[in-house]
mmCIF file of the C-alpha atoms, coordinates in Angstrom:
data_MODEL
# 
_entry.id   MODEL 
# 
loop_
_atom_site.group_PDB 
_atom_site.id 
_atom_site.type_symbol 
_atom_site.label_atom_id 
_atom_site.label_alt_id 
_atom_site.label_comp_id 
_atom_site.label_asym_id 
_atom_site.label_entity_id 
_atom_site.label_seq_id 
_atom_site.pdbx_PDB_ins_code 
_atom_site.Cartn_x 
_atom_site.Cartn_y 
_atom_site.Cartn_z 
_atom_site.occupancy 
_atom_site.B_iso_or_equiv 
_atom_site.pdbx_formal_charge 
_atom_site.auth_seq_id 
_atom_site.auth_comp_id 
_atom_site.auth_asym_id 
_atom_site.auth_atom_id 
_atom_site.pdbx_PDB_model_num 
ATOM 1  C CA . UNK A 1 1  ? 35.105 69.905 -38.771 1.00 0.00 ? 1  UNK A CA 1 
ATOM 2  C CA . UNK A 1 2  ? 36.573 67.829 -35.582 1.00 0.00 ? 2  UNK A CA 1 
ATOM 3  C CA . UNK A 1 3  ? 38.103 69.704 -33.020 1.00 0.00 ? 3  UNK A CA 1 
ATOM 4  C CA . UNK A 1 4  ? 39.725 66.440 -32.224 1.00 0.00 ? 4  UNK A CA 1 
ATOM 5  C CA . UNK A 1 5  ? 42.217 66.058 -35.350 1.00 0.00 ? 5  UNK A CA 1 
ATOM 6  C CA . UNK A 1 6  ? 41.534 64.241 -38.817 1.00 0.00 ? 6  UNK A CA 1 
ATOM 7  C CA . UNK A 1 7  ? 41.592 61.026 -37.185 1.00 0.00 ? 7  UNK A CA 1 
ATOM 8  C CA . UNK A 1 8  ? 38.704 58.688 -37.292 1.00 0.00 ? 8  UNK A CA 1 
ATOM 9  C CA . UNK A 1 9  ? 36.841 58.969 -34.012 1.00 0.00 ? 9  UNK A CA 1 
ATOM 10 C CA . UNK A 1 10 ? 35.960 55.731 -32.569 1.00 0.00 ? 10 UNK A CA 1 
ATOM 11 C CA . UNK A 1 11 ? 32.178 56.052 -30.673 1.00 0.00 ? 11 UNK A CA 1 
ATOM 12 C CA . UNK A 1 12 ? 32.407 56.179 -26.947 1.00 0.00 ? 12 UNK A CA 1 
ATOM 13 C CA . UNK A 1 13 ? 30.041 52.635 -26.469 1.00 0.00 ? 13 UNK A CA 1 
ATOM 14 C CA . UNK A 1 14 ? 32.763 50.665 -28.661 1.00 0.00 ? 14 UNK A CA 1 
ATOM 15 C CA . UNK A 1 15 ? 35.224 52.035 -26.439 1.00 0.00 ? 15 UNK A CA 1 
ATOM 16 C CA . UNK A 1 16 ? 33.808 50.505 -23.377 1.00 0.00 ? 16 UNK A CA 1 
ATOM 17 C CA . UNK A 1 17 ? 32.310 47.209 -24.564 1.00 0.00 ? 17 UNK A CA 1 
ATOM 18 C CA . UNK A 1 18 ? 35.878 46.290 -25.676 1.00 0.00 ? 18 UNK A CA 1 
ATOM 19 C CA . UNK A 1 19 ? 37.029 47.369 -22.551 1.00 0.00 ? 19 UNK A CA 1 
ATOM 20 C CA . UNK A 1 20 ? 34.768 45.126 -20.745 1.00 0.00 ? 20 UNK A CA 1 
ATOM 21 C CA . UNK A 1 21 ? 35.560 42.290 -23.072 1.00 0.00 ? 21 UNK A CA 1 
ATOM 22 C CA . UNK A 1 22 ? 39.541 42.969 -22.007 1.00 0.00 ? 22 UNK A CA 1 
ATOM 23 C CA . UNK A 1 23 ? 38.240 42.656 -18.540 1.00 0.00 ? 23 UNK A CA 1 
ATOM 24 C CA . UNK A 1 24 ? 36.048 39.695 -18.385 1.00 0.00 ? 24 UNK A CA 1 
ATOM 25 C CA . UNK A 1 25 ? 38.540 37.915 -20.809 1.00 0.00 ? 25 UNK A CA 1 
ATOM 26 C CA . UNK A 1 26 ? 41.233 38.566 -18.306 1.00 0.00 ? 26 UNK A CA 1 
ATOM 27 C CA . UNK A 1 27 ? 39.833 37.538 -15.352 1.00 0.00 ? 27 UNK A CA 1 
ATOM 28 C CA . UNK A 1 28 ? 38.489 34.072 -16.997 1.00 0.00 ? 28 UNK A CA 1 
ATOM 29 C CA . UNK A 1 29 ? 41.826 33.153 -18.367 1.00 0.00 ? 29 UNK A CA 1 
ATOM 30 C CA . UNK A 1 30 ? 43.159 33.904 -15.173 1.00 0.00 ? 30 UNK A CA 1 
ATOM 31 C CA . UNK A 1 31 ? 40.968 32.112 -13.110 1.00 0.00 ? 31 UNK A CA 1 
ATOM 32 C CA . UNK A 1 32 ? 41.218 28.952 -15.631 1.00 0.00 ? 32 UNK A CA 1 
ATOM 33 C CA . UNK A 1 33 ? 44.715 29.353 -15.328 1.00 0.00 ? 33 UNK A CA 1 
ATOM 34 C CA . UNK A 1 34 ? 44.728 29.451 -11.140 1.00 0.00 ? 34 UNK A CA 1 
ATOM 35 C CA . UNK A 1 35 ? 42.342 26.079 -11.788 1.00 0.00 ? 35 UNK A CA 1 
ATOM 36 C CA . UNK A 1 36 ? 45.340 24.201 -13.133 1.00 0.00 ? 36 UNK A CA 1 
ATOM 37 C CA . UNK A 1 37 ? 47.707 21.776 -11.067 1.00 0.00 ? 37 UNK A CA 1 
ATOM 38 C CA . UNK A 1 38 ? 50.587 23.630 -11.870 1.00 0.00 ? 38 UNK A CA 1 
ATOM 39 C CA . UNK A 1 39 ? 49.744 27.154 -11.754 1.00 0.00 ? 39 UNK A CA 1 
ATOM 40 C CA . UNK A 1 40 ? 51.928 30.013 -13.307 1.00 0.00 ? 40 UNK A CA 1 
ATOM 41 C CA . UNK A 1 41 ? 52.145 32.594 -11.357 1.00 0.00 ? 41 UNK A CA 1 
ATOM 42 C CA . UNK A 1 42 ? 53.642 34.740 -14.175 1.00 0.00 ? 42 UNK A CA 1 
ATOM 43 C CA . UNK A 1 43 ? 50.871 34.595 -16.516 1.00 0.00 ? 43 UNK A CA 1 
ATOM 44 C CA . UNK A 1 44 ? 48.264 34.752 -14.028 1.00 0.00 ? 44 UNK A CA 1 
ATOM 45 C CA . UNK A 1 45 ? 49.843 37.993 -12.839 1.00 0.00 ? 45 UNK A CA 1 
ATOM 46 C CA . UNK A 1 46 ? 49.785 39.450 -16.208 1.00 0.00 ? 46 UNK A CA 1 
ATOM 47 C CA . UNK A 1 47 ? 46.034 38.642 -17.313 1.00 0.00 ? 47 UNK A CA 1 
ATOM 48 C CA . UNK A 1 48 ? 44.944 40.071 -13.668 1.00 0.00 ? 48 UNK A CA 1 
ATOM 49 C CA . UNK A 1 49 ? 47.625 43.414 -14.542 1.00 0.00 ? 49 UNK A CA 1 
ATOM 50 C CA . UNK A 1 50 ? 45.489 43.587 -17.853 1.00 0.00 ? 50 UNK A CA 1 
ATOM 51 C CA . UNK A 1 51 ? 42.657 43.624 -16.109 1.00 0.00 ? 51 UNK A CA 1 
ATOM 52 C CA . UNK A 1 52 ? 43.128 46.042 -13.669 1.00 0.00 ? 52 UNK A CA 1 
ATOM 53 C CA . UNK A 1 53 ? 44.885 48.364 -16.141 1.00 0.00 ? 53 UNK A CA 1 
ATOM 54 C CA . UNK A 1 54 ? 41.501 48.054 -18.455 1.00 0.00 ? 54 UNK A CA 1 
ATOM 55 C CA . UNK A 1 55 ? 39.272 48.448 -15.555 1.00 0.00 ? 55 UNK A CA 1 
ATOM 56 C CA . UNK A 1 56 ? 40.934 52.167 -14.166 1.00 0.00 ? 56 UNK A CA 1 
ATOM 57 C CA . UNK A 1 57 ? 40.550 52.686 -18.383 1.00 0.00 ? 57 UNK A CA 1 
ATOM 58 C CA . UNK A 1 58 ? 37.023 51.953 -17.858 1.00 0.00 ? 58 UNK A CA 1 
ATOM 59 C CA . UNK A 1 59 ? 36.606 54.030 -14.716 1.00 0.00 ? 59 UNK A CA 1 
# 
């Protein structure tokens, strides 16, 4: 029996790799998004926030 609860545990690996997805999804839209003639600032802030937030996740 799990010391961890009855939930269903979720292996470590899938954990990451979606993490890294988050991140490299993040940066693209954000840099496709800086690419543009009129930028916004708001959203590029955000996806580079979700970024960093899943990257200190990661680390």
């Amino acid at each position: 029996m799990d010391d961890e609860g009855d939930g269903i545990m979720i292996p470590h690996v899938i954990i990451e790799l979606a993490l890294l997805i988050i991140i490299i999804r993040c940066v693209y839209v954000a840099f496709t998004l800086a690419q543009n003639r009129s930028r916004k600032w708001l959203e590029i802030a955000f996806y580079l926030s979700v970024a960093i937030i899943a990257f200190s996740f990661l680390v």
